[in-house]
C-alpha positions as CSV (number, residue, x, y, z in Angstrom):
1,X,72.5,112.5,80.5
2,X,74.8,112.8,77.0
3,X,72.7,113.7,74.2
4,X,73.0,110.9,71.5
5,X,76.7,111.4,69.6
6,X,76.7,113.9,66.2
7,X,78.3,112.9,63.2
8,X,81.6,114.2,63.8
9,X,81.6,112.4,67.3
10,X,80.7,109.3,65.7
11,X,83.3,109.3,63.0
12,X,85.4,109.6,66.1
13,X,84.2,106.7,67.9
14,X,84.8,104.7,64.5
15,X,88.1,105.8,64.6
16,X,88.8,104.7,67.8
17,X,86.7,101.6,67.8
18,X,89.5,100.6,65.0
19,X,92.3,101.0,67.3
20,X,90.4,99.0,69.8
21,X,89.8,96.2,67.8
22,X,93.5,96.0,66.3
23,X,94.6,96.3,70.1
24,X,92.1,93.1,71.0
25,X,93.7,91.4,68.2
26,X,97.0,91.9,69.0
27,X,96.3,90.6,72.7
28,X,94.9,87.7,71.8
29,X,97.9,87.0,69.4
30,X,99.9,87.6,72.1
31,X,98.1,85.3,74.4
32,X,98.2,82.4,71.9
33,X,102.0,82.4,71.2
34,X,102.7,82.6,74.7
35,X,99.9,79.4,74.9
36,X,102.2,77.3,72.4
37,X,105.3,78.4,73.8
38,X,103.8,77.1,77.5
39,X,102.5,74.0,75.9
40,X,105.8,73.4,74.4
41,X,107.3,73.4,78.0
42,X,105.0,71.0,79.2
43,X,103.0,74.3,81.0
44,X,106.2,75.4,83.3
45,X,105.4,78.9,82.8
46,X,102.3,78.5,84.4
47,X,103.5,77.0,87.2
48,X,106.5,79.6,87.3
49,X,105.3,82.9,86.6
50,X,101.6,82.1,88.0
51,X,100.5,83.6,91.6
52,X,101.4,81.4,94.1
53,X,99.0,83.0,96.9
54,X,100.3,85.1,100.0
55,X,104.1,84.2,98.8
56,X,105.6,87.7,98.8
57,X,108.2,86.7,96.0
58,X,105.1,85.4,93.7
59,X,103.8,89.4,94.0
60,X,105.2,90.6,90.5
61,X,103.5,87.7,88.4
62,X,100.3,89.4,88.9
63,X,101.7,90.8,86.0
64,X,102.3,87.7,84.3
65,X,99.3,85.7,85.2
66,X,96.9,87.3,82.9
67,X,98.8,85.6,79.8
68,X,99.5,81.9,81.0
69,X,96.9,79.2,81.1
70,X,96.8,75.7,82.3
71,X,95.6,74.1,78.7
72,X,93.9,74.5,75.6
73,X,90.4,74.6,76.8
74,X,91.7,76.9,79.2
75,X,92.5,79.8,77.0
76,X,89.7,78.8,74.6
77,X,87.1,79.6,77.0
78,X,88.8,83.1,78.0
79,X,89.7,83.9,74.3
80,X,85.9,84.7,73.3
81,X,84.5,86.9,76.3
82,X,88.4,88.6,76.8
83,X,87.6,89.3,72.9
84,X,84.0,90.7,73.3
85,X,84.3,92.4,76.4
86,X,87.2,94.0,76.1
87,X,86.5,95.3,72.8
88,X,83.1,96.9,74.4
89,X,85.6,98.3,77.1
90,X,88.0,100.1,74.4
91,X,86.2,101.4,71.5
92,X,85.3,105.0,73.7
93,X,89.3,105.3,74.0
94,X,91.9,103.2,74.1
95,X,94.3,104.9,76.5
96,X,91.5,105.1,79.4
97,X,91.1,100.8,78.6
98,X,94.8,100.6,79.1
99,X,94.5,102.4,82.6
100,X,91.5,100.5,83.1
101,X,93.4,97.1,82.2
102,X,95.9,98.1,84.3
103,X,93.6,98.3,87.2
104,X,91.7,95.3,87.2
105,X,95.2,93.4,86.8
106,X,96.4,95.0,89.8
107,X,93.1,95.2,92.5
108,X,92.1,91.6,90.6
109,X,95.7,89.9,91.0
110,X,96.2,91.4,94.8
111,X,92.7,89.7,95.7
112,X,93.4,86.6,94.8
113,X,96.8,86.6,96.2
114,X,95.6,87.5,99.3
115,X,92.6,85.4,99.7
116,X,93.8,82.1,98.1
117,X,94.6,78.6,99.8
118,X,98.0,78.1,100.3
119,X,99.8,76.3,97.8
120,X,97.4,77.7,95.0
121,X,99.2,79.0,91.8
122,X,97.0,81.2,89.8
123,X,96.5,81.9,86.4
124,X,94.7,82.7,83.4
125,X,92.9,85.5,81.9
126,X,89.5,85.0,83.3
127,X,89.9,87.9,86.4
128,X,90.4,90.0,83.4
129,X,87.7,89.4,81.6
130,X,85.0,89.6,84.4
131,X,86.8,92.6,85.2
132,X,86.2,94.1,81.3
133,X,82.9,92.5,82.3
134,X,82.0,94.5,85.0
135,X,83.2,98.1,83.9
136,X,81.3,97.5,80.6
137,X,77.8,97.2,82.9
138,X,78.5,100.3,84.7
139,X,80.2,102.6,82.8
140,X,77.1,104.0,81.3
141,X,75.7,104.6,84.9
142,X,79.1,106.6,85.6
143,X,79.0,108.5,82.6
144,X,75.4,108.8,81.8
145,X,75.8,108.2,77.9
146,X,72.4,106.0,76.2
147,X,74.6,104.2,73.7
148,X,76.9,102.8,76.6
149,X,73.7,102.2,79.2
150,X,72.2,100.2,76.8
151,X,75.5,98.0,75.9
152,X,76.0,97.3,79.6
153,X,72.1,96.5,79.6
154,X,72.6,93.9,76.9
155,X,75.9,92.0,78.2
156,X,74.5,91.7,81.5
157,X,71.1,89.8,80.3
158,X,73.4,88.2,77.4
159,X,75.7,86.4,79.5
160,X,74.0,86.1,83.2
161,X,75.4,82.7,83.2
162,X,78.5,84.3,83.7
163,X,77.1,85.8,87.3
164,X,77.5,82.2,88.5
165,X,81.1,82.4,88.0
166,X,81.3,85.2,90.9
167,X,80.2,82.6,93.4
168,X,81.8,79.3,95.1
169,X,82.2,77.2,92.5
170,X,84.1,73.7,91.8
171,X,87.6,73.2,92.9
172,X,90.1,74.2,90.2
173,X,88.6,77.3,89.3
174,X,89.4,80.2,91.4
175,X,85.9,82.3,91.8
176,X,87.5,85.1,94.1
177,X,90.0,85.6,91.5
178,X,86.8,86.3,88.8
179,X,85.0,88.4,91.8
180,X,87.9,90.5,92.5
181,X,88.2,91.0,88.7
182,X,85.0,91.6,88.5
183,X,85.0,94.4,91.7
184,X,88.2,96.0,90.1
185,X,85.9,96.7,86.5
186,X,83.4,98.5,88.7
187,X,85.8,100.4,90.6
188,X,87.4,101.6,87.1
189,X,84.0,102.2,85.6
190,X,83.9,105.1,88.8
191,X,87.5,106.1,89.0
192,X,87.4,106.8,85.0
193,X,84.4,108.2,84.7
194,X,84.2,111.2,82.9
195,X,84.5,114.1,84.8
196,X,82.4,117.3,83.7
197,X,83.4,120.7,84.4
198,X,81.1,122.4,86.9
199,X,78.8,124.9,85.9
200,X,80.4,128.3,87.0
201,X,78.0,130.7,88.9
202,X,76.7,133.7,87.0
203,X,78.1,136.7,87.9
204,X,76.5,139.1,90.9
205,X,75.5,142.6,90.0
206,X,72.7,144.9,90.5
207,X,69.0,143.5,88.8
208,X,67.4,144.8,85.9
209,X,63.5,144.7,86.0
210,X,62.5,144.3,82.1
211,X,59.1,146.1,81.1
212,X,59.2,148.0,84.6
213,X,55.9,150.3,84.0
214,X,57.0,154.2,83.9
215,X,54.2,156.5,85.4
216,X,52.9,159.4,83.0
């Protein structure tokens, strides 16, 4: 396990905590202008650049998906947790959250396409959150560092409610979407882990016996 972080590593982890809440901010802009612009339009970009499951033209909006919603409660009760949780997943670095976006967008978006009723459009930013949600609760497993054990401790007895989410729920809210999300965190807590050089053997030569006794 990491010792606890120095002072020059944690004026580091300040530094990059910084970018990682300007980068939250910026997303959540981001997903409110595009809310307006959808509501403005009477939600056709929902409906249009959602995931319409197993259609194999509907495959690139698991790009898109992440940033429409349905309506105003909709992105109200992503906005706060997508906040939280992804800020908790990019303050230790903001390029490996970016991977680690990438991947729960991909593995998340795929599983629901694939698993889906017929018919079904998709979208919203919840598979994202539950999949910031789950890499936050392992990620100090995978990299064995107290400070980020103890976060993923906390969010997982802070919002257990959010557990329920992972199971069949009522219609209209697409569960494997948030379990699939949620899968994809874990697997990017693992695939990013850090990696830690192995310990190189020592070197074989011939043995020196300290305090050997001499004979008079």
């Amino acid at each position: 396990m990491k010792p606890l972080p120095t002072g020059q590593d944690a004026e580091a982890m300040i530094a990059e905590a910084r970018k990682a809440l300007w980068v939250m901010v910026g997303f959540l802009v981001a997903l409110w202008i595009v809310q307006i612009v959808n509501w403005l339009m009477h939600y056709s970009l929902s409906f249009d650049y959602g995931i319409r499951a197993r259609e194999t033209g509907s495959l690139p909006e698991i790009f898109s998906s992440p940033f429409l919603h349905f309506s105003w409660a909709h992105i109200e009760g992503n906005s706060g947790p997508l906040f939280i949780f992804g800020f908790l997943a990019a303050y230790r670095g903001v390029k490996k959250f970016l991977w680690v976006t990438l991947l729960i967008i991909v593995v998340g978006g795929l599983g629901a396409w694939f698993t889906e009723a017929d018919q079904t459009v998709l979208a919203g930013a919840s598979g994202v959150v539950f999949g910031y949600f789950g890499y936050i609760i392992v990620r100090g497993l995978f990299d064995r560092r107290p400070i980020d054990l103890v976060i993923g401790l906390v969010m997982a007895l802070c919002f257990a409610y959010q557990f329920a989410a992972l199971l069949p729920s009522e219609e209209g809210i697409s569960w494997k979407g948030h379990l699939f999300g949620f899968a994809a965190g874990v697997l990017g807590g693992w695939f990013f882990r850090e990696r830690r050089p192995k310990a190189e053997p020592l070197p074989e030569g011939p043995t020196t016996l300290l305090d050997e006794p001499t004979q008079a």
